[in-house]
C-alpha positions, 0 to 999 in steps of 0.5 A: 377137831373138825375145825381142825381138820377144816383149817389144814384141809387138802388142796382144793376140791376137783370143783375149784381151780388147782393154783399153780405151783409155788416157784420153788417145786419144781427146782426141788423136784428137779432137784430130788429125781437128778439126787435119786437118778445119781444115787441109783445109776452111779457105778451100776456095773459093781455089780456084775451080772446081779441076779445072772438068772435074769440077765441069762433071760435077758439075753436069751430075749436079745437073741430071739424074740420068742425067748423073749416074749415067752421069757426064756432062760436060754435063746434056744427055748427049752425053760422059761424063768418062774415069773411072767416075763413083763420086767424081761421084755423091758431088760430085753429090749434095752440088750437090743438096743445097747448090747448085752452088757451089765449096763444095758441088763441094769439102767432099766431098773434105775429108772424105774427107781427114778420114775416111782419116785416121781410117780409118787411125789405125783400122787401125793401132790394132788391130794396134799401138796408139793410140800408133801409129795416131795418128802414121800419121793424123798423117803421113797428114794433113801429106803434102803431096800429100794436103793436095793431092787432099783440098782438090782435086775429082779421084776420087783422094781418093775412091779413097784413103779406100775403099783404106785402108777396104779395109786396115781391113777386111784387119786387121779379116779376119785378127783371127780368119779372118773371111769377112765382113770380108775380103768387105768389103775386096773391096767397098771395094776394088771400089767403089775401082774405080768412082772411079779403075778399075784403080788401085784393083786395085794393092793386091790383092796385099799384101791378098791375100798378107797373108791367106794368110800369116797368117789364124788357119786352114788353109790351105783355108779362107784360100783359100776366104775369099779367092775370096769375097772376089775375087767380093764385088770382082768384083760391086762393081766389075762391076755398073756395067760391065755396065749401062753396056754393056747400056745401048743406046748410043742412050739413053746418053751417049757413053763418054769416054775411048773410041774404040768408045763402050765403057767396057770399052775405056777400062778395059782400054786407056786407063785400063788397059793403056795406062798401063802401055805408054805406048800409049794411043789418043787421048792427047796425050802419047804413051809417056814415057821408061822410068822407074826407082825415082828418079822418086818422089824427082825434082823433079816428085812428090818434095814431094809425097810423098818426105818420109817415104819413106827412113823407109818403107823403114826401117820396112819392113826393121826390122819385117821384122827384129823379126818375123822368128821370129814365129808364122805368125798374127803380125798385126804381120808380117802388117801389115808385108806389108799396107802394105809390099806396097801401098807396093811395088806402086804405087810400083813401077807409079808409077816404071815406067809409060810412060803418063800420069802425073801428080805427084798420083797420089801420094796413093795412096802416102801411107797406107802410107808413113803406117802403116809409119812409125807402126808401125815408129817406135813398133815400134823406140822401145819396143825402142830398148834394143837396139843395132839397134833404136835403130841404125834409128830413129835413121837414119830420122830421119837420112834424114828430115832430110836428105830435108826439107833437100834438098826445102826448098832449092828454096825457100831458106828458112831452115827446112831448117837447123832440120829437120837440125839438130833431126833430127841432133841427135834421132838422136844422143840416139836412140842413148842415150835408154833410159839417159835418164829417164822425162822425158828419153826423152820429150823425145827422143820429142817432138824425133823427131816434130817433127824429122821432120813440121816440113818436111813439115807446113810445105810441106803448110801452104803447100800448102793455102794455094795456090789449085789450078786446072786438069787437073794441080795439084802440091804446093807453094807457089806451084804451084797455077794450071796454065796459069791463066786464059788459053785456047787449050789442051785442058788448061787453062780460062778464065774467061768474060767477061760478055758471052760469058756473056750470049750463052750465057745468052740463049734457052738454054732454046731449045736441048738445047745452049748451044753447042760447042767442042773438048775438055772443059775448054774446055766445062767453063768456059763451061758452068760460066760460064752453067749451060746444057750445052755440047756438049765435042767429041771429049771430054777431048782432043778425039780422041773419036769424039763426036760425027761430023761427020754427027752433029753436022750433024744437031744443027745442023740441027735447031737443038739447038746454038746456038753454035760457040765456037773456031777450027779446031786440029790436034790432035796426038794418038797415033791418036786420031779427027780428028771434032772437027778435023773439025766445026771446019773444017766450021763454019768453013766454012759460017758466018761469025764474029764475036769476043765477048771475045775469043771466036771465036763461028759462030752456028749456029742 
């Protein structure tokens, strides 16, 4: 085996010179980002507004630069979104620059799909080749849950392409124990926070093992290296939560997400803590039952990532196998430790977590699945030769096959015959492929690929073809609208008629807002529909302390809202503050109602 492992060793180590790359890479990489760059921008408009509550903050950040840099659900500041604002400023920027547009919301998350693909085909060169980088990309790229976020407007797409930047900066750091490289992946990895908050951090422990373990120097200096890098990530993660809680709170938005208007509390408890216990003040769903490993292979987020996970797990053991009696410094193992460990840690926090969770969350699993399928195929073709080598390879197309064949059945189409057919057929000619020619292996090699990226490839295609709306889109065709276009809940958005779109419209510029309902994607749709801010009582749920009732009566009061849209609701939340329910009925109350397309309307002013 350690001949084995000397023969297919990793390209050459930091001392020698990289050769430069064959001729046909970079047409094939060329090739694989104008594929992935049509898959994720052609017809993007579908999908409307997608998730309205984060084009509303979008275009609030077009209209004012407070709302922006505080990520504001409306420009007047009243409530920010429950999330740090990094993928809003980018959103906001580009409403700046094209107008505030379906497109202009969406391109910026496609090309951040486009850009991870290229960051991790980057990444996984450099330790095991071209050949290598350009099936992760590949895998990357026709993951059905990132055709997904990358055509979506939730942060997660912003998240995955700064986690995977902060993976090529690791590999760049254990090249030669470069300080300044690993400093980077703490940036990244900290700017990661500013669009999802602790989500970002569950990759900290492969990164940081996989620099201990096998950067080129003693053991201090790693250790040194490493607590520099743990400051360049608490400054670029922290700098944004200090100014949001020195900002006097008088001159700020109020803090979504929040019971104590302190976005420390919504990193910690929320966003934090919370999604792990399942106690999460505010929410509307409560603790979830105890999870177990099978939760990523169930029906709810198995097409979006389940595909290539059997051959992950493969390609783990195998490299694991093959490096075995390898140099400490070995950047192969190392890299096994690198995207291994994230695949690990996330998907081990996914499957257990008793807090929300949502199917799309995924995404953050798909670029390690990505690398260690590219790593480990390539790895265990070239040492097909040996009897466990191929032995592995083969069962991973196998799993694959089978995996496909299952997640197609729901859909009862005759594709899930051709993937298993090809795949047992391919795992057989696996086993006797180094007796083959030149030629022959070849065609082995191309049968593999297409044997195990037909199913997934073909329902990310149907994903990218389905138009996504709402606060919890899936993978799939024909999954794309949750709750659709009718009203009523705190989750879901509506499309305005025109007549109620007028009233809002008409003397807005009279009032700081246009109107007020409970919650923010009912907010959301009318403030899009009129693009005058409208106040989202109690924030995301509506559980919110935001504004008080005496708050809010000193708004009317002094004539700043004109409209009061919706009835009074219970809203059924785990310890959550009953302010909005509160308004509601006071509204309700003390004005009379009237009924505009379908509407209940208090005129306030």
């Amino acid at each position: 085996m350690t001949a084995l492992a000397e023969r297919d060793s990793a390209p050459p180590t930091p001392a020698s010179p990289r050769p430069p790359l064959p001729v046909w890479v970079r047409p094939a990489l060329a090739g694989l980002l104008l594929g992935t760059a049509v898959l994720y921008l052609w017809g993007l408009s579908a999908s409307g507004w997608a998730n309205a509550f984060y084009s509303a903050a979008a275009q609030a950040g077009g209209q004012s630069w407070q709302a922006w840099f505080f990520g504001s659900s409306d420009a007047a500041n009243a409530i920010t979104v429950d999330k740090t604002p990094a993928a809003l400023w980018v959103m906001g920027l580009s409403v700046r620059l094209f107008g505030l547009s379906s497109w202009s919301v969406l391109v910026p998350q496609a090309l951040m799909g486009v850009g991870s693909v290229w960051a991790l085909f980057a990444a996984v060169r450099r330790v095991s080749g071209p050949a290598a980088g350009l099936l992760a990309g590949a895998v990357l790229a026709l993951t059905p849950v990132a055709a997904l976020m990358f055509r979506f407007n939730n942060p997660d797409a912003l998240l995955v392409l700064l986690l995977v930047l902060g993976a090529y900066c690791v590999v760049r750091a254990l090249e030669k124990a470069s300080p300044k490289w690993l400093a980077l992946a703490g940036v990244a990895v900290g700017f990661g926070f500013l669009a999802k908050m602790l989500q970002a951090f569950l990759v900290l422990p492969a990164f940081g093992i996989a620099y201990l373990l096998a950067a080129p120097t003693s053991m201090g200096r790693r250790l040194l290296h490493l607590l520099g890098a743990l400051g360049a990530l608490v400054v670029s993660a922290g700098w944004y939560l200090a100014v949001v809680e020195l900002w006097p709170a008088s001159a700020r938005p109020y803090i979504g997400g929040s019971q104590t208007n302190s976005i420390l509390e919504l990193t910690l408890g929320y966003n934090g803590v919370g999604r792990i216990t399942g106690n999460e003040v505010g929410s509307l769903g409560g603790a979830q039952s105890s999870g177990s490993w099978a939760r990523l292979l169930g029906s709810e987020m198995a097409g979006g990532i389940a595909w290539l996970l059997p051959a992950a797990a493969i390609a783990t053991g195998a490299l694991v196998w093959l490096t075995w009696r390898a140099p400490r410094t070995d950047r192969t193992r190392a890299a096994t430790i690198l995207w291994g460990g994230w695949l690990a840690v996330t998907g081990g926090v996914f499957s257990f977590m008793n807090g929300i969770i949502h199917p799309y969350y995924t995404v953050a699993l798909a670029p390690a699945v990505a690398a260690l399928v590219g790593t480990g195929g390539v790895r265990l073709w070239r040492a097909r030769a040996h009897p466990i080598a191929s032995g592995l390879l083969s069962s991973g197309v196998v799993l694959t096959a089978l995996t496909a064949y299952l997640l197609l059945s729901s859909e009862s189409t005759w594709l899930r015959y051709v993937v298993l057919v090809l795949g047992l057929t391919d795992a057989v000619l696996i086993l006797v492929s180094d007796r083959l020619s030149r030629a022959g292996a070849r065609g082995v090699a191309v049968l593999a690929l297409i044997a195990s990226l037909l199913g997934s490839g073909a329902y990310t295609v149907a994903t990218a073809a389905t138009p996504h709306s709402g606060a919890i889109p899936s993978a799939g065709p024909g999954s794309g609208r949750f709750g659709g276009p009718r009203g009523g809940s705190l989750l879901t958005t509506t499309t305005p008629g025109a007549e109620i779109t007028a009233l809002l419209q008409a003397d807005a510029e009279n009032y700081t807002w246009v109107a007020a309902t409970v919650g923010s994607n009912p907010a959301a749709s009318y403030q899009l529909a009129s693009g005058f801010p409208v106040m989202a009582l109690g924030g995301f749920n509506g559980t919110d302390p935001s504004p008080t009732l005496e708050q809010f009566q000193r708004y009317v009061a002094s004539g700043r809202i004109h409209y009061f849209l919706g009835e009074p609701r219970e809203i059924n939340s785990t310890g959550g503050s009953d302010e909005a329910e509160k308004i509601a009925e006071w509204v309700a109350t003390n004005y009379a109602a009237t009924t505009v397309d379908g509407v209940t309307v208090y005129v306030l002013s």
